[in-house]
C-alpha positions in Angstrom: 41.5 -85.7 -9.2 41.3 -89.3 -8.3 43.4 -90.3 -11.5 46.4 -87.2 -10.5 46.5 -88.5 -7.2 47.1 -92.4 -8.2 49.7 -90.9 -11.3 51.4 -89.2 -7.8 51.6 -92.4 -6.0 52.8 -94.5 -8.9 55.6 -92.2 -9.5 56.6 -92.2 -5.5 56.7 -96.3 -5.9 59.1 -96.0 -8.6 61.3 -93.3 -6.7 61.7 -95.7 -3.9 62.3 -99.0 -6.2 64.9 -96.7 -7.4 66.2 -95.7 -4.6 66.5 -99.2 -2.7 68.6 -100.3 -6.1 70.8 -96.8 -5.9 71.8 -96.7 -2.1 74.5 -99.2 -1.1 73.8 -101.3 2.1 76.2 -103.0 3.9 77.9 -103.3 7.8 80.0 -99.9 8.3 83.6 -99.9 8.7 85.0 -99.5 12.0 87.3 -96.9 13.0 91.1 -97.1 13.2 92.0 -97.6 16.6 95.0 -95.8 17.8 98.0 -97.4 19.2 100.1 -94.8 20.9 99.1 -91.3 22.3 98.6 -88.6 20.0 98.6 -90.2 16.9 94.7 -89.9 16.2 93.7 -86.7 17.3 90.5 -84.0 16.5 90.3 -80.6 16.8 87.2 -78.0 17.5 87.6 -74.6 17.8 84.5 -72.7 20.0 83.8 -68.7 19.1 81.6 -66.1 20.3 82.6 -66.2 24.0 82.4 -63.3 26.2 86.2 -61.8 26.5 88.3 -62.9 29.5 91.0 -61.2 31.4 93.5 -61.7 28.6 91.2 -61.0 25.9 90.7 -64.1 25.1 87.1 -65.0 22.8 87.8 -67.9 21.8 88.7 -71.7 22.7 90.9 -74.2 21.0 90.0 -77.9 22.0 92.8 -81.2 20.9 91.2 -84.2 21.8 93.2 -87.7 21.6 91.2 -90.8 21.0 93.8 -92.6 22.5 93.6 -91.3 26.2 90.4 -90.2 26.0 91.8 -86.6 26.9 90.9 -83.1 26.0 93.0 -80.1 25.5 91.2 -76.7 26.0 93.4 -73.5 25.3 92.1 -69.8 25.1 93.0 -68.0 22.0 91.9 -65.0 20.2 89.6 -65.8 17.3 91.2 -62.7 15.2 94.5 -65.3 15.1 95.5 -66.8 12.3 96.3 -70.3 11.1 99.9 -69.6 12.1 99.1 -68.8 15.7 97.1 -71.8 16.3 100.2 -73.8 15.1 102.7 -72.5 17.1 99.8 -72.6 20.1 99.3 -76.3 19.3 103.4 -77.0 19.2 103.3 -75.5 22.8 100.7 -76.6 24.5 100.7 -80.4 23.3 103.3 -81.5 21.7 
């Protein structure tokens, strides 16, 4: 048992000598940083919310990393990628 065991450790120092050689380490790159509003933006959509007067389910968020500023719209989650388009060209821009 004694010799499997030191077998086992001998082949987890060669995984991690491997591994140190393998993985690249450095500084990480910053992100771009937007100049104007709306030209870096993220969007998040949240599902399984209890229906609301309109029967809406659903929440589309557009956040600008600009301003700092979220968007939150109510939308059905049954719509498709079409609907959240024209959504998105009325509510923002």
């Amino acid at each position: 048992m004694k010799h499997d065991v030191q077998r086992a450790c001998e082949k987890y120092i060669t995984y991690i000598q491997a591994k140190f050689k393998v993985l690249p380490y450095g500084l990480y790159t910053p992100l771009f940083v937007p100049k104007k509003h709306l030209v870096d933006i993220s969007m998040d959509f949240i599902l399984g919310l209890p229906r609301l007067e309109r029967s809406k389910d659903s929440i589309f968020m557009v956040i600008d990393r600009f301003s700092k500023m979220t968007h939150t719209m109510p939308y059905h989650k049954t719509n498709d990628a079409t609907n959240i388009d024209d959504l998105f060209f009325r509510e923002i821009v």
